[in-house]
DOKOL-848942 format. One record per residue: x, y, z of N, C-alpha, C in turn; residue number from 1. Coordinates in Angstrom, 2 decimals, always signed. Layout:
<atoms>
ATOM|X|Y|Z|X|Y|Z|X|Y|Z|NUM
...
</atoms>
This chain:
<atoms>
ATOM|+84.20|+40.27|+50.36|+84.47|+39.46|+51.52|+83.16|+39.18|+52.23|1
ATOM|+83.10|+38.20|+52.66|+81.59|+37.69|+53.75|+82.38|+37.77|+54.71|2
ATOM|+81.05|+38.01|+55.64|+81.08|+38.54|+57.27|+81.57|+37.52|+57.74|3
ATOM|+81.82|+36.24|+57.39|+82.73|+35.10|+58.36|+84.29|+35.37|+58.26|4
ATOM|+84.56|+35.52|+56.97|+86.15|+36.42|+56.89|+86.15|+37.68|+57.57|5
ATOM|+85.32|+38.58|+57.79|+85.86|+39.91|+57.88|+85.68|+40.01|+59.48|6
ATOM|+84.80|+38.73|+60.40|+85.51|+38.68|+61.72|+86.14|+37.73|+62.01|7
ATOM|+86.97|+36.98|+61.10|+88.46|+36.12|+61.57|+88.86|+37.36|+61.17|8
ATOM|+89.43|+38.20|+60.36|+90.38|+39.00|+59.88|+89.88|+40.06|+61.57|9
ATOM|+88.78|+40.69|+61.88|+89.09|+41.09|+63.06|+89.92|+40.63|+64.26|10
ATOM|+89.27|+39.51|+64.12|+89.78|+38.75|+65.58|+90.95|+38.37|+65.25|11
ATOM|+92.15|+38.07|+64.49|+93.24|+37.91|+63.88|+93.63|+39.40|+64.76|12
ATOM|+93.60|+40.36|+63.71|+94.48|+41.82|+64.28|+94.04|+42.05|+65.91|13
ATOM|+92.99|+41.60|+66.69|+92.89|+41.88|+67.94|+94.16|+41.03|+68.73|14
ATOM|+94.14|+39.82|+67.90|+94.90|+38.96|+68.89|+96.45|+39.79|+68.58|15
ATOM|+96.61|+39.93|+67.52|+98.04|+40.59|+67.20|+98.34|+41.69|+68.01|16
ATOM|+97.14|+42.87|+67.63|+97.24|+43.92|+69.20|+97.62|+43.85|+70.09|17
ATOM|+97.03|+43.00|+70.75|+97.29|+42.60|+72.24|+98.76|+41.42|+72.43|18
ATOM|+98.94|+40.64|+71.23|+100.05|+40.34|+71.85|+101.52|+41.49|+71.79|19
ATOM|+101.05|+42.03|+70.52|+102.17|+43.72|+70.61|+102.37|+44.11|+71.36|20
ATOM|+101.18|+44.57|+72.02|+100.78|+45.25|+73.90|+101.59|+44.71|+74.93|21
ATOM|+101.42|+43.16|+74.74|+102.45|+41.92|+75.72|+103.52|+42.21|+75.42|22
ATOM|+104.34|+42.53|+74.01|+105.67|+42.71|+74.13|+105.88|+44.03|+74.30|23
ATOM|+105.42|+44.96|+74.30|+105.39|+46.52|+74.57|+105.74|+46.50|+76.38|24
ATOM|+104.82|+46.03|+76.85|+105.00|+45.90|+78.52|+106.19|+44.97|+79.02|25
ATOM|+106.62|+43.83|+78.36|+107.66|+43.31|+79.11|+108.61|+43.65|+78.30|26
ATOM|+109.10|+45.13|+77.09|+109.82|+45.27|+77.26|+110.04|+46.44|+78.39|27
ATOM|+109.20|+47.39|+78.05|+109.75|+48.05|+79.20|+109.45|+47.35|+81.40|28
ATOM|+108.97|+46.60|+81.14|+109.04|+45.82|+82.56|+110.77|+45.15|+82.67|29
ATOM|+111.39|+44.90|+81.51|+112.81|+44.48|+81.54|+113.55|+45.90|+81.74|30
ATOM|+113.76|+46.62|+80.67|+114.40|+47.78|+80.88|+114.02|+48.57|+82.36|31
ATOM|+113.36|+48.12|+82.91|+113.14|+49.00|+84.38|+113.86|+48.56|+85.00|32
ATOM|+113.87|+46.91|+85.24|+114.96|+46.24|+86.23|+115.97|+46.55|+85.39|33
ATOM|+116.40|+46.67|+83.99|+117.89|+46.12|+83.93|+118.57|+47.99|+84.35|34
ATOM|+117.33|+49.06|+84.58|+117.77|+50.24|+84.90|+118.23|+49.99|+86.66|35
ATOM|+116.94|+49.14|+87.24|+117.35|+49.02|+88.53|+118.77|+48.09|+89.04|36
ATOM|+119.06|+47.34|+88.30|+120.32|+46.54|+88.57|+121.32|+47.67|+88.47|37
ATOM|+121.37|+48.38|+87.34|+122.65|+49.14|+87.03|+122.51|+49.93|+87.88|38
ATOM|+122.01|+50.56|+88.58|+121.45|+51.33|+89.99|+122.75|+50.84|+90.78|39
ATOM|+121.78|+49.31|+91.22|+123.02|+48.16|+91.72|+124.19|+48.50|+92.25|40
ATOM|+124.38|+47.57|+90.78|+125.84|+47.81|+90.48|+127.23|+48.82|+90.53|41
ATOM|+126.19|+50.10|+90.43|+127.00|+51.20|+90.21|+127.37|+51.62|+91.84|42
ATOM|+126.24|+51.01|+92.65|+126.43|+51.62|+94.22|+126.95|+50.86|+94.31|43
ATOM|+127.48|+49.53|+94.55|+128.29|+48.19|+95.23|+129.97|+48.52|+94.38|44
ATOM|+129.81|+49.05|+92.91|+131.29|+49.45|+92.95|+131.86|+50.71|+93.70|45
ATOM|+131.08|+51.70|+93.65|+131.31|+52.31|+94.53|+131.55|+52.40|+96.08|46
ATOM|+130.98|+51.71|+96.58|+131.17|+51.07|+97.82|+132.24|+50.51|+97.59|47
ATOM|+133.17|+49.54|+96.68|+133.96|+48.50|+96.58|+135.23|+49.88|+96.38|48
ATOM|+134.97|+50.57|+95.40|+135.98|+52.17|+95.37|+136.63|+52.96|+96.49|49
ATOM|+135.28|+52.66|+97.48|+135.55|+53.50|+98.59|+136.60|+53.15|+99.65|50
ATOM|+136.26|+51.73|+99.80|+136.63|+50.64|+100.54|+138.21|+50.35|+100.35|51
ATOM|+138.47|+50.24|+98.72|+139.82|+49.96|+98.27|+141.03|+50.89|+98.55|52
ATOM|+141.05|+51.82|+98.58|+141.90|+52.95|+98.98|+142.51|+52.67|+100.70|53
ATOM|+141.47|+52.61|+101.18|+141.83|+52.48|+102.88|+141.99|+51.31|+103.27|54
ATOM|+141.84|+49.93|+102.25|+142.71|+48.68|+102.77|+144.11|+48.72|+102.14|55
ATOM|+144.22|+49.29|+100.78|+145.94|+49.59|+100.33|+146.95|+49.03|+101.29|56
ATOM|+146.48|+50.45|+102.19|+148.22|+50.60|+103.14|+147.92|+49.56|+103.78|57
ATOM|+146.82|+48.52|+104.69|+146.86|+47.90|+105.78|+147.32|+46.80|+104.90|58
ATOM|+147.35|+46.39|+103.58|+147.83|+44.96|+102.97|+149.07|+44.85|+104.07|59
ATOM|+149.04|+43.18|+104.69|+150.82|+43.23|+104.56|+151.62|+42.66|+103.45|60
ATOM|+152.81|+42.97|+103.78|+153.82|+43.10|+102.44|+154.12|+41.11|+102.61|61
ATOM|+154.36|+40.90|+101.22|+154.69|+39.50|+101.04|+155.87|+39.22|+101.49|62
ATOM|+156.50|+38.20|+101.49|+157.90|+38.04|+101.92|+158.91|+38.60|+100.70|63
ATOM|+158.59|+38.01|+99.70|+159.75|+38.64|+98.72|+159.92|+40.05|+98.99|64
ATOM|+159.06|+40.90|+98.94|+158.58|+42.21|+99.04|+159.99|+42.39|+100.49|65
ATOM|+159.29|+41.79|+101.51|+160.09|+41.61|+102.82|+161.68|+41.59|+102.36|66
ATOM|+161.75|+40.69|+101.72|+163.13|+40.01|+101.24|+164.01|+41.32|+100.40|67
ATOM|+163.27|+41.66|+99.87|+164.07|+42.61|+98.88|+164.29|+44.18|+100.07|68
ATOM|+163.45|+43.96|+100.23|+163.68|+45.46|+101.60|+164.67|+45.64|+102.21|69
ATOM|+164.86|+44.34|+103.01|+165.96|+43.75|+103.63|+167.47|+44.77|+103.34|70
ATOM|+167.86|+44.28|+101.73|+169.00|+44.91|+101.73|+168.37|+45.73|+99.96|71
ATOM|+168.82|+46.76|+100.00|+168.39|+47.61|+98.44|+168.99|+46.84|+97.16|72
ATOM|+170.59|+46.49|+97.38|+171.18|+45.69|+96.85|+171.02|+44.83|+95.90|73
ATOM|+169.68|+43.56|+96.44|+168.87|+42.78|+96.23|+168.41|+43.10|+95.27|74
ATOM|+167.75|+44.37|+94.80|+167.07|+44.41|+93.80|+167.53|+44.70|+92.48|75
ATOM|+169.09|+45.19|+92.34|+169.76|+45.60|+91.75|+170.27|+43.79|+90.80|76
ATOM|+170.22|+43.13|+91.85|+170.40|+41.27|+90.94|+169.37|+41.11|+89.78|77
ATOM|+169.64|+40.32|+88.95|+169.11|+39.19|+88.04|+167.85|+38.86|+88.80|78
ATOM|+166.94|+38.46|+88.10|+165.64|+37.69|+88.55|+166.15|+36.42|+89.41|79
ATOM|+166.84|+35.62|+88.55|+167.41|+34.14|+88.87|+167.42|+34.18|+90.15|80
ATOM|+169.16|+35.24|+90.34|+169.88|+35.37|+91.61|+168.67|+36.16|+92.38|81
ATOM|+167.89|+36.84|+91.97|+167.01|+37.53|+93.58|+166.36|+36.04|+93.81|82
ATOM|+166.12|+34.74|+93.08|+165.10|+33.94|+93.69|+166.14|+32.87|+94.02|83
ATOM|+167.27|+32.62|+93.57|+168.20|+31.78|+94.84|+168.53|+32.34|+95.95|84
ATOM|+168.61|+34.04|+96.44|+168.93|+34.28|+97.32|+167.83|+34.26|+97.60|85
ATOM|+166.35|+34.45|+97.56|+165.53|+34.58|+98.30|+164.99|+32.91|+98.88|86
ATOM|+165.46|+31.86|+98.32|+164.66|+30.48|+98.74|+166.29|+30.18|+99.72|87
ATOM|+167.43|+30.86|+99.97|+168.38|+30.50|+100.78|+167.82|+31.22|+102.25|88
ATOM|+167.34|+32.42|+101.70|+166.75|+33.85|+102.39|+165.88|+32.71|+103.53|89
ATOM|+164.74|+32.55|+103.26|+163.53|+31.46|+103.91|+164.39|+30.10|+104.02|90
ATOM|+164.82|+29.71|+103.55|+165.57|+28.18|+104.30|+166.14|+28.96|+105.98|91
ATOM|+167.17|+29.60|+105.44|+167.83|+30.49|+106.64|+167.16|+30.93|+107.79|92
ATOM|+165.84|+31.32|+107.42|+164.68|+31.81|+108.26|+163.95|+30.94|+108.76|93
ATOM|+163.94|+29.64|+108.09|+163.01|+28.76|+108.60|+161.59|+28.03|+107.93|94
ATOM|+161.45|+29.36|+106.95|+159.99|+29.29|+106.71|+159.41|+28.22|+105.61|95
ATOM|+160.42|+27.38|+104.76|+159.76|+26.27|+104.22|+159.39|+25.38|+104.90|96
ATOM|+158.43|+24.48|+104.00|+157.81|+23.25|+104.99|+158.59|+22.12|+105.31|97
ATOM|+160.08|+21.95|+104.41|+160.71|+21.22|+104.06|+161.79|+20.83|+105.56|98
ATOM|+162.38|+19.59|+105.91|+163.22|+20.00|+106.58|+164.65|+20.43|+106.62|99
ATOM|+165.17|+21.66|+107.35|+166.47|+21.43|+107.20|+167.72|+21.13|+106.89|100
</atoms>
């Protein structure tokens, strides 16, 4: 080999080095954040965990929910019949948009 090949063939593996080096650092520059996100994440569900328990009971109850309470009876019907008595239920009450 002559010395004009044997420093392209250097300067070849330097450049390769160093771009290795480049992917060596941004991988672990990724894996740090994607450690810091899951950090994140893991506190905001938790927070979201904490949170969920003690809005439960304050939900209010839907009307059907309402509707079926009403009488025990109710729940003992057919799907059908709990939802004709329940759209007679709200006519009766008022609460469609519809009139009268």
């Amino acid at each position: 080999m002559s010395a004009p090949e044997v420093s392209a063939i250097l300067i070849m593996l330097a450049v390769c080095a160093g771009l290795l080096l480049l992917l060596v650092w941004l991988a672990i520059r990724s894996a740090r954040r994607l450690r810091r996100l899951e950090r994140l994440l893991e506190a905001r569900d938790a927070a979201a965990a904490a949170a969920a328990p003690a809005a439960a009971p304050s939900a209010p109850r839907g009307e059907f929910e309402t509707f079926l309470a009403e009488d025990p009876a109710r729940q003992q019907l057919a799907k059908s019949e709990q939802f004709s008595a329940y759209r007679r239920w709200r006519r009766d009450k008022g609460l469609n948009w519809s009139k009268p």
